[in-house]
C-alpha positions as CSV (number, residue, x, y, z in Angstrom):
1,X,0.0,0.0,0.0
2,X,1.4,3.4,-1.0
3,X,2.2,6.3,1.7
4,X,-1.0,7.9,0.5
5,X,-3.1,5.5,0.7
6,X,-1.6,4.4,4.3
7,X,-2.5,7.9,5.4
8,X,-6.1,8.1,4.1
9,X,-6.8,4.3,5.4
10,X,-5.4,5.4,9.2
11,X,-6.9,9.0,9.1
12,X,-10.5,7.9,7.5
13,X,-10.7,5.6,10.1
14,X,-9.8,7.8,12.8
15,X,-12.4,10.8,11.8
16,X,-15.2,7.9,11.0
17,X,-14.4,7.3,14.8
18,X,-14.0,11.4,15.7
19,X,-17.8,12.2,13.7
20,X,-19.5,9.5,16.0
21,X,-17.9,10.9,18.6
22,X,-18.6,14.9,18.0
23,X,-22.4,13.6,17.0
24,X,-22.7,12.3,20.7
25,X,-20.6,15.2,22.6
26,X,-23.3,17.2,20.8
27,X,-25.9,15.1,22.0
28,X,-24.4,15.1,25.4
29,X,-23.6,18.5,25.3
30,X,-27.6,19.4,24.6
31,X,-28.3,18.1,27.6
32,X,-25.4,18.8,30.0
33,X,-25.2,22.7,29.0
34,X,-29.2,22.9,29.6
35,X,-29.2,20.7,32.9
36,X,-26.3,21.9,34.5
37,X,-26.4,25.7,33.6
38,X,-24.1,27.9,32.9
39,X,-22.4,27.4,37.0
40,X,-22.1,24.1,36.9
41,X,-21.2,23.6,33.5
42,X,-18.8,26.3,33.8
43,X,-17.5,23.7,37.2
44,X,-17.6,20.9,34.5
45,X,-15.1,22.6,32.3
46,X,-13.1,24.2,35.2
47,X,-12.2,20.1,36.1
48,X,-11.3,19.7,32.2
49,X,-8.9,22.6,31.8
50,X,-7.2,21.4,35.3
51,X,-7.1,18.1,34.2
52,X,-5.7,18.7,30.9
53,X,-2.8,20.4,31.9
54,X,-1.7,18.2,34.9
55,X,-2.5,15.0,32.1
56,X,0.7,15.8,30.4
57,X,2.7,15.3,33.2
58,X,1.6,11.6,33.4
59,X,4.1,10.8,30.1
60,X,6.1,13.5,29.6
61,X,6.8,12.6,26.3
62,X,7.8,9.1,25.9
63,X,4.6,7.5,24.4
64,X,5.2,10.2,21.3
65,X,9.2,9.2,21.4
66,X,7.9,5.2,21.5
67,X,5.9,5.6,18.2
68,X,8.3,7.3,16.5
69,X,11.0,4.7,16.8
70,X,8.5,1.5,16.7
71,X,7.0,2.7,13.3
72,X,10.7,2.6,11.9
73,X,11.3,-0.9,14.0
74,X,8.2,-3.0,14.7
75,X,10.6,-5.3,16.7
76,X,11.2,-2.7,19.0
77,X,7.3,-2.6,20.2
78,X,7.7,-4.8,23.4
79,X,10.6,-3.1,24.6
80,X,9.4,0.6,24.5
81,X,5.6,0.4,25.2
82,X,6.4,-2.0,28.3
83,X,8.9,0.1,30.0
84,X,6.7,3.3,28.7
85,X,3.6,1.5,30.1
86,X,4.9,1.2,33.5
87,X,6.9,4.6,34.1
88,X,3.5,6.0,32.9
89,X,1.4,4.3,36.3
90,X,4.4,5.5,38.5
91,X,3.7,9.3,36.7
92,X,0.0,8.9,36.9
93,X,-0.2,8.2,40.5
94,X,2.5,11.3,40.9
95,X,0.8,13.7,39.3
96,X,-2.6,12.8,40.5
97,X,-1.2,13.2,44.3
98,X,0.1,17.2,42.8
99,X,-3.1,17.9,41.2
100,X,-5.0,16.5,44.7
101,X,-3.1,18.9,46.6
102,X,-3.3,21.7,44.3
103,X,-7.4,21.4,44.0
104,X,-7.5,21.4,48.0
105,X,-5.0,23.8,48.6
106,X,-5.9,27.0,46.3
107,X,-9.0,27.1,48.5
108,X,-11.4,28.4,44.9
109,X,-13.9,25.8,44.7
110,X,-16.7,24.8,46.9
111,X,-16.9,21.8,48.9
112,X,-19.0,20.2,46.3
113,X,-16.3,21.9,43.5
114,X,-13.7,19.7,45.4
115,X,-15.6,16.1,44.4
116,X,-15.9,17.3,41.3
117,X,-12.1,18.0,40.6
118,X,-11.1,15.2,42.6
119,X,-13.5,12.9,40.4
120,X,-12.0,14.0,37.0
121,X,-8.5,13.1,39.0
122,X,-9.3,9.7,38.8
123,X,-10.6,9.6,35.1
124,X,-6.9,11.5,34.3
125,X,-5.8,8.5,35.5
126,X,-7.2,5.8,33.9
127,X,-7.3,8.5,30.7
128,X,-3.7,8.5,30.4
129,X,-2.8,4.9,30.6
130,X,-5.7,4.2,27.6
131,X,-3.3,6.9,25.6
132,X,-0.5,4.7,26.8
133,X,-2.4,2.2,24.7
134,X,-3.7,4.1,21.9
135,X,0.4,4.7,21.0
136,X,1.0,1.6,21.1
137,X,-1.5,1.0,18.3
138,X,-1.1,4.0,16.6
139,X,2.7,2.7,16.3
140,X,1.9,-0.4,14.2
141,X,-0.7,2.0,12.6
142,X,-3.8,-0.2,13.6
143,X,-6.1,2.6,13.7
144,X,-9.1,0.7,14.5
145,X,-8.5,-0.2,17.6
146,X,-8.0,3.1,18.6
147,X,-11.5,3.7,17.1
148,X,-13.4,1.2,19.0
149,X,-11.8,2.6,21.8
150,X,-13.3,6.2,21.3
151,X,-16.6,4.7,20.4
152,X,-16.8,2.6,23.2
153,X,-15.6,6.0,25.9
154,X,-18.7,8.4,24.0
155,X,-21.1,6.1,24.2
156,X,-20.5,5.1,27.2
157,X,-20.1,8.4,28.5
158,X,-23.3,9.9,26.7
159,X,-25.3,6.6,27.9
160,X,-24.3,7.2,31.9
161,X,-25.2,11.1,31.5
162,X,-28.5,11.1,30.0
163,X,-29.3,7.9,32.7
164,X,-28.1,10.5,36.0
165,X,-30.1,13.4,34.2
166,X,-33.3,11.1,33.7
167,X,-33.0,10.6,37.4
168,X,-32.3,13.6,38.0
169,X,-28.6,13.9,39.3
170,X,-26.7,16.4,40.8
171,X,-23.6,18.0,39.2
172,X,-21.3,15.3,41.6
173,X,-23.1,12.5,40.0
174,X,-23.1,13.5,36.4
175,X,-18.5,13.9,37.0
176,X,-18.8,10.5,37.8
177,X,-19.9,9.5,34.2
178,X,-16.3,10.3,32.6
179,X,-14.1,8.0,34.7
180,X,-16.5,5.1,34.5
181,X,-16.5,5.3,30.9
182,X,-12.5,5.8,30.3
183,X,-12.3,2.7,32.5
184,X,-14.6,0.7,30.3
185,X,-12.3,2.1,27.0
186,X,-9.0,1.0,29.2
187,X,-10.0,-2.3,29.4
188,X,-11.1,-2.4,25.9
189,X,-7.4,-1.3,25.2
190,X,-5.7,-3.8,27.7
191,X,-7.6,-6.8,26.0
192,X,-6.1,-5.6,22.3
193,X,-2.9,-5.1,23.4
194,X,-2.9,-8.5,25.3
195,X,-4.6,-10.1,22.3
196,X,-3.1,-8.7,19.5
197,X,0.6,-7.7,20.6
198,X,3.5,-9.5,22.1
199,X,4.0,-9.5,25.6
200,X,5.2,-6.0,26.5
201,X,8.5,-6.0,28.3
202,X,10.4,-3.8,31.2
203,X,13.7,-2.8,30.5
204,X,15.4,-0.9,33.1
205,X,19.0,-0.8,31.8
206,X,20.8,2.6,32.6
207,X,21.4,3.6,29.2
208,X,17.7,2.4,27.3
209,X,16.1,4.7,30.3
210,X,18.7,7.7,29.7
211,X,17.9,7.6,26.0
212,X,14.1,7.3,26.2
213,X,14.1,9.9,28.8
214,X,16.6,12.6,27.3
215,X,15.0,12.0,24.0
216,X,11.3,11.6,25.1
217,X,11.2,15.1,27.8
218,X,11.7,17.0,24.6
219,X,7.9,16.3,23.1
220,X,6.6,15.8,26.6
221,X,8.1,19.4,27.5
222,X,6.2,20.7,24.3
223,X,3.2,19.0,25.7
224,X,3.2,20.6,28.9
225,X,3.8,24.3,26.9
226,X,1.2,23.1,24.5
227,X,-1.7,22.4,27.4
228,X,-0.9,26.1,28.9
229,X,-1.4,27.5,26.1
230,X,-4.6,25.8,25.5
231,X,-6.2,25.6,28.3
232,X,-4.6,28.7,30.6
233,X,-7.6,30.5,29.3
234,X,-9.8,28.9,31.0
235,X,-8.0,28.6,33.9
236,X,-7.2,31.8,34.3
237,X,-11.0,32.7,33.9
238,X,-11.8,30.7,36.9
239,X,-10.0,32.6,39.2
240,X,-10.7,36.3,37.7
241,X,-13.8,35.8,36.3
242,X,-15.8,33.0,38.1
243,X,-17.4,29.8,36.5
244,X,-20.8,32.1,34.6
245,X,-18.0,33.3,32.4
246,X,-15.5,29.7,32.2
247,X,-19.6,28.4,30.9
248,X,-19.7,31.0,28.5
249,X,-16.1,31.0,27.2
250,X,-15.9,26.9,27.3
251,X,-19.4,26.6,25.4
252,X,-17.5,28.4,22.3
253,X,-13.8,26.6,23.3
254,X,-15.7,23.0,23.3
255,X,-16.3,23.5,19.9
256,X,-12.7,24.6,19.2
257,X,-11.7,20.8,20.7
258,X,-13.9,19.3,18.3
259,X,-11.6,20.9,15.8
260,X,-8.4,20.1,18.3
261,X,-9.8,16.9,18.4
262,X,-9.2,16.3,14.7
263,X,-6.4,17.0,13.9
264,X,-4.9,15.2,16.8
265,X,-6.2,12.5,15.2
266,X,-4.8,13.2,12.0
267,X,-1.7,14.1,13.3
268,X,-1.4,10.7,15.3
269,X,-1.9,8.6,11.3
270,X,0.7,10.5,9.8
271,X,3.1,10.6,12.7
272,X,4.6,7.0,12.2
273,X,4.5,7.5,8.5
274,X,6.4,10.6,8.5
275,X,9.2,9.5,10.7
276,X,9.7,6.5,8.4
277,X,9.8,8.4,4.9
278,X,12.1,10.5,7.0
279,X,14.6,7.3,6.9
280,X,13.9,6.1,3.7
281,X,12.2,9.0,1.3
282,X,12.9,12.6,2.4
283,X,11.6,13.9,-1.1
284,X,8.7,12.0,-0.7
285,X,8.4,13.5,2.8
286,X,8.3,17.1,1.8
287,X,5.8,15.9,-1.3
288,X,3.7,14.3,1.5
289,X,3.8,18.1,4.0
290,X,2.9,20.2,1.2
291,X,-0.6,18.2,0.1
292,X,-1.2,17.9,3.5
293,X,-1.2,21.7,4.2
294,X,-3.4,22.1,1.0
295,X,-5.7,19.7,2.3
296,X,-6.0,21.3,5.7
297,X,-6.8,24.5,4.5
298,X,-9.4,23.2,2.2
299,X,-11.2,21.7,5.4
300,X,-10.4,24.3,7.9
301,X,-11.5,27.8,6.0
302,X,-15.3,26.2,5.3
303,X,-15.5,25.5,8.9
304,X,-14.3,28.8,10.3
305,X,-16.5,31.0,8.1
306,X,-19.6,28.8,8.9
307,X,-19.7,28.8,12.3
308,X,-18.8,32.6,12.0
309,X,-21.9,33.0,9.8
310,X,-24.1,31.1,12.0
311,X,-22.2,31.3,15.8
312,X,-25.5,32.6,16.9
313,X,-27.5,30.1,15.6
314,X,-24.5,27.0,16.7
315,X,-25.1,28.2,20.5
316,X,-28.3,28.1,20.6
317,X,-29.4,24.7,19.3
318,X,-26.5,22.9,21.3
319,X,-26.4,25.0,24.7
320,X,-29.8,27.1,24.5
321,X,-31.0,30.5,24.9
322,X,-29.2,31.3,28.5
323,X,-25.6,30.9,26.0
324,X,-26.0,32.6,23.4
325,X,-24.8,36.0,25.0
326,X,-21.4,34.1,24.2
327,X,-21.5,33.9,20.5
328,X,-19.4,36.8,19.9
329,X,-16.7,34.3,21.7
330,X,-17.3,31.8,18.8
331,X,-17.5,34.4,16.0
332,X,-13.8,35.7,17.3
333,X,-12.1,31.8,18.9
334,X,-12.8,29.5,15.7
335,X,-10.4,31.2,13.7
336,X,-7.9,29.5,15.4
337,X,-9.1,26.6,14.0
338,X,-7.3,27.3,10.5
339,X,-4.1,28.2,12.4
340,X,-4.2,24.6,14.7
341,X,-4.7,22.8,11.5
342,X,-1.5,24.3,9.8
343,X,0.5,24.2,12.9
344,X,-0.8,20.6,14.2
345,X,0.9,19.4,10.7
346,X,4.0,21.3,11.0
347,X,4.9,20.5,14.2
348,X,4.1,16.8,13.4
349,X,6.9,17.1,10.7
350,X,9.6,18.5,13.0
351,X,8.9,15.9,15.4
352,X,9.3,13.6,12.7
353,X,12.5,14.9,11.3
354,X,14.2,14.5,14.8
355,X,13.3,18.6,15.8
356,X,11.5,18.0,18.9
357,X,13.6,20.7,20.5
358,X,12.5,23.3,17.9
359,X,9.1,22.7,18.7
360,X,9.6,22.8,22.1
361,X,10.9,26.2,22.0
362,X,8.1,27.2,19.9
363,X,5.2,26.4,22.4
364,X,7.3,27.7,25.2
365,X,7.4,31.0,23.4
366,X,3.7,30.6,23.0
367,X,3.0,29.3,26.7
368,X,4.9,32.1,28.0
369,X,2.6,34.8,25.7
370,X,-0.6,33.4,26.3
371,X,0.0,33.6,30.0
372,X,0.9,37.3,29.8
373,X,-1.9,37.9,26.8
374,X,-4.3,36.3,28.6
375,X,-4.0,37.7,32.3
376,X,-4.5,41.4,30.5
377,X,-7.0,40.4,28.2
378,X,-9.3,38.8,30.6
379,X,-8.9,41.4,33.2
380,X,-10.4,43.7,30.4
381,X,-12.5,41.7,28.2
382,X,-13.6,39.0,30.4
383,X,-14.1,35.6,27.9
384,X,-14.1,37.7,25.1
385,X,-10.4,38.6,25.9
386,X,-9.3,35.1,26.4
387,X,-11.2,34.2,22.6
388,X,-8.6,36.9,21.4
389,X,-5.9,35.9,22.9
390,X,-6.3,32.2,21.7
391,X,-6.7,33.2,17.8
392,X,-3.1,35.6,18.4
393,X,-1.3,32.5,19.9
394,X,-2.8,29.9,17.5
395,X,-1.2,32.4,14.6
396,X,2.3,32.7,16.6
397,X,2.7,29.1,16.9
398,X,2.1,28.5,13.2
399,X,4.4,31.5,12.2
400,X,7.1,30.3,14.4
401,X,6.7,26.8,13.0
402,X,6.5,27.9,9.5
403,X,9.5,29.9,10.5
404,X,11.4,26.8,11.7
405,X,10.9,24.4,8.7
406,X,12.0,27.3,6.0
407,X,15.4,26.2,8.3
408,X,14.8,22.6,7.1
409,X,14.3,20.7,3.1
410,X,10.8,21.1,3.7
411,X,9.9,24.7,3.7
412,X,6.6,26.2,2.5
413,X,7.6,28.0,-1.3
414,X,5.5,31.1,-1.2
415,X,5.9,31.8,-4.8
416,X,4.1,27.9,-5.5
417,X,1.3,28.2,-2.5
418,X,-0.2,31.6,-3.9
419,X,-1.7,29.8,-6.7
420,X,-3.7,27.0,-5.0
421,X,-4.6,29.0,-1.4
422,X,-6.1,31.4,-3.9
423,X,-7.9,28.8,-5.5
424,X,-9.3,27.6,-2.1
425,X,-9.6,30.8,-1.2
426,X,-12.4,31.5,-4.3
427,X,-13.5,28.3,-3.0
428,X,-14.8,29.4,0.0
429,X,-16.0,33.2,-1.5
430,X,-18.6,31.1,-3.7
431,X,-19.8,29.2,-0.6
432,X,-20.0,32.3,1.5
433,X,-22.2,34.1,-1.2
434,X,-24.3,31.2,-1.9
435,X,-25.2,31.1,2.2
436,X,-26.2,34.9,1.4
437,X,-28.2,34.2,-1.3
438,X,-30.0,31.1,-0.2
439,X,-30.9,33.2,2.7
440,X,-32.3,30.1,4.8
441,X,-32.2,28.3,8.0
442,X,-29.3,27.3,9.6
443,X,-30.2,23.7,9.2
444,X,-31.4,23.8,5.2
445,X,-28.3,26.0,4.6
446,X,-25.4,24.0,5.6
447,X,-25.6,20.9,3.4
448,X,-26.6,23.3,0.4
449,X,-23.7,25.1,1.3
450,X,-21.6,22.3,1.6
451,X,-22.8,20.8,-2.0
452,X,-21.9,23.8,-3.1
453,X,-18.3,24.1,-1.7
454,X,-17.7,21.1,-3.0
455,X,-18.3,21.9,-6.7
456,X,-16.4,25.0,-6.0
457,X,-13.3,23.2,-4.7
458,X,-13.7,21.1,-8.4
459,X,-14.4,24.6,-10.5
460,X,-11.8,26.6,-8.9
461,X,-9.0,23.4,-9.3
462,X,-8.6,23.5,-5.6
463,X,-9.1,19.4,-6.0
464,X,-6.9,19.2,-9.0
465,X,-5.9,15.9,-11.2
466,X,-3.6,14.8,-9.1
467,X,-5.7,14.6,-6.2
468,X,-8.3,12.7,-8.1
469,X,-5.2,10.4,-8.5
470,X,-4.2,9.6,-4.6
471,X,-8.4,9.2,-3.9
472,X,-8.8,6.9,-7.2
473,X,-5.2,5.0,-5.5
474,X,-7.0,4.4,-2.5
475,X,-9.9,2.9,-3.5
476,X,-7.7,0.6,-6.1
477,X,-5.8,-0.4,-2.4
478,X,-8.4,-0.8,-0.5
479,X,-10.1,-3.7,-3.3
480,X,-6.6,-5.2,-3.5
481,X,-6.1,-5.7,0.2
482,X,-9.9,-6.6,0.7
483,X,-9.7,-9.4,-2.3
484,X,-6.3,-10.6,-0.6
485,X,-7.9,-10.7,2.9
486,X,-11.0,-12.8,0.9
């Protein structure tokens, strides 16, 4: 199977996996953001921001260093995910004692705030040793597992919810829905790998640990820069602006993840293939970058201009009437969607090319300017100010990145990407007028508007004969390996 058609297989599966799971966080969100209210909601996403940041610290790096050097050795898969496996209970447990005595000692929440963050504790837990897993698969580029796994955590998840709110429980009950449900995914995970893999091994030999460490901290350093930056917006709104606004400002951000949530999982199917053309192919490799930037930007720009279009009409049919006083938020925070999809890609490459330190730099630049940017926005602005300051960083990252790889063999040529962003660019123009003209309903207009997009991307050449190619490649590979598997 060619590199293209390895990419399309592991990505299509992974955002098959990522639309069931955004329709059921919408589902779940309808009712959450309406039972809860904006308090407890705002509590609710209080816990996730927390979470998120301390979550890094349970693997600093190592699963991301694992998958890179499995995808170029496959006999190397024991070795790294058993040792990575078991430093990442140790630094589990570790951090989960920190982020206990963090929650009870910044004396912020409420006694009934303190379950709650304590409760999303345990599901940080049991979160990151299913990540632990999903590496491991992501490594041998068996995609599907890591599917079923996110299947199995929504549903679950969105099944529990809509149960406690049916009987009517309170915000305490409804936290304990997310650990319960990661645990059900974990031990879907733990049965693959047990299954499927060889026995994972522990190696604790002085000079295996020194190398996975010294060359691991690097991406799990950028992670830790990466989660300030993300979600030191909302934490910073919790303590200078109260939870009304962290419900306001996360009803918009959630949206944002679904994006996030995306790419990551693009990111993850090209990761391994990357770092092997990287060995093997480096022209092929920068071929690979450049299509994939395209390709981004042909999905991101339709996005962001919808839900600017329509950011009233978003709120209010998946958090209702009491949110929608937060819409400017979405109107001014999705347009860092474009920027994460750009960036996510870049910085996939330099981890690829063996330039984790680069990126590591990079978010530290932005970790350190979206503290400052968002402490003087906020104090101004409120959530508005921390939706600003997230679309500035999002477009620092990707200009340092872009920055970075103009260093490297696989720099962006301006001169040969005017042609086809302008194309896209049309693109999106006829799709914006043809929302304007239609003049209808939120729900009529989208999949008019996206019919129509899609003819544009055809009229303009944004989809050009060689694109028709690597799609009419994939289906020829996917008959071939279905007729050898028969």
């Amino acid at each position: 199977m060619n590199v293209a058609s390895r990419i399309i297989k592991n990505s299509s599966l992974l955002i098959i996996a990522s639309l069931i799971n955004n329709l059921m966080t919408f589902i779940l969100t309808l009712f959450t953001a309406r039972y809860l209210g904006t308090y407890n909601f705002g509590l609710i996403s209080s816990a996730t921001s927390l979470v998120g940041i301390f979550e890094i610290f349970t693997d600093m790096g190592l699963a991301t260093f694992a998958i890179r050097e499995v995808s170029r050795d496959k006999t190397l898969t024991s070795k790294y995910f058993g040792t990575v496996f078991f430093l990442r209970v140790i630094f589990s447990l570790v951090t989960f004692i920190a982020y206990t005595l963090v929650v009870l000692l910044s004396h912020t929440f409420t006694p009934e705030g303190i379950d709650v963050m304590i409760i999303f504790g345990v599901y940080m837990i049991f979160n990151s040793l299913t990540l632990c897993n999903y590496s491991l698969f992501q490594s041998n580029e068996k995609m599907q597992y890591q599917t079923i796994g996110n299947v199995i955590y929504s549903a679950s998840v969105l099944a529990i919810i809509l149960l406690i709110i049916f009987n009517g429980g309170n915000v305490i009950i409804v936290s304990l829905a997310y650990p319960i449900a990661i645990i059900l995914s974990f031990t879907y995970t733990v049965y693959i790998a047990i299954k499927h893999y060889p026995k994972l091994g522990l190696c604790l030999e002085r000079a295996f640990l020194k190398e996975l460490i010294t060359k691991g901290v690097p991406f799990g350093i950028s992670y830790v820069f990466t989660s300030i930056y993300f979600w030191i917006a909302l934490t910073i709104l919790t303590f200078m602006s109260g939870s009304v606004a962290v419900g306001l400002f996360s009803a918009s951000q959630k949206l944002l993840l679904v994006i996030a949530a995306m790419i990551t999982l693009i990111s993850n199917s090209i990761f391994p293939v990357m770092s092997e053309l990287f060995t093997k192919d480096k022209l092929k490799l920068a071929d690979l970058y450049h299509k994939l930037m395209k390709y981004m930007l042909i999905i991101a720009m339709p996005i962001v201009l919808g839900c600017v279009i329509f950011s009233h009409d978003i709120i209010y049919i998946i958090y209702g009437a009491s949110y929608t006083q937060g819409s400017n938020a979405l109107s001014i925070l999705i347009w860092a969607g474009i920027f994460l999809f750009l960036s996510n890609i870049s910085t996939t490459l330099l981890g690829a090319i063996n330039r984790q330190f680069t990126v590591t730099k990079i978010v530290a630049i932005g970790a350190f300017v979206s503290i400052i940017l968002n402490v003087i926005l906020i104090k101004f602005y409120s959530y508005i100010g921390a939706s600003i300051a997230t679309v500035c960083i999002e477009a620092l990252i990707l200009s340092l990145t872009l920055y970075a790889l103009s260093k490297t063999d696989y720099s962006l040529h301006m001169k040969s990407m005017i042609k086809p962003v302008t194309q896209v660019i049309i693109a999106n123009l006829i799709m914006v007028i043809a929302i304007y003209v239609i003049h209808m309903p939120f729900i009529i207009t989208v999949p008019i508007a996206a019919v129509v997009y899609i003819i544009a991307l055809f009229i303009t050449r944004s989809i050009n004969q060689e694109d028709r190619k690597i799609l009419y490649g994939f289906i020829e590979d996917m008959k071939k390996e279905k007729n050898t598997q028969n």
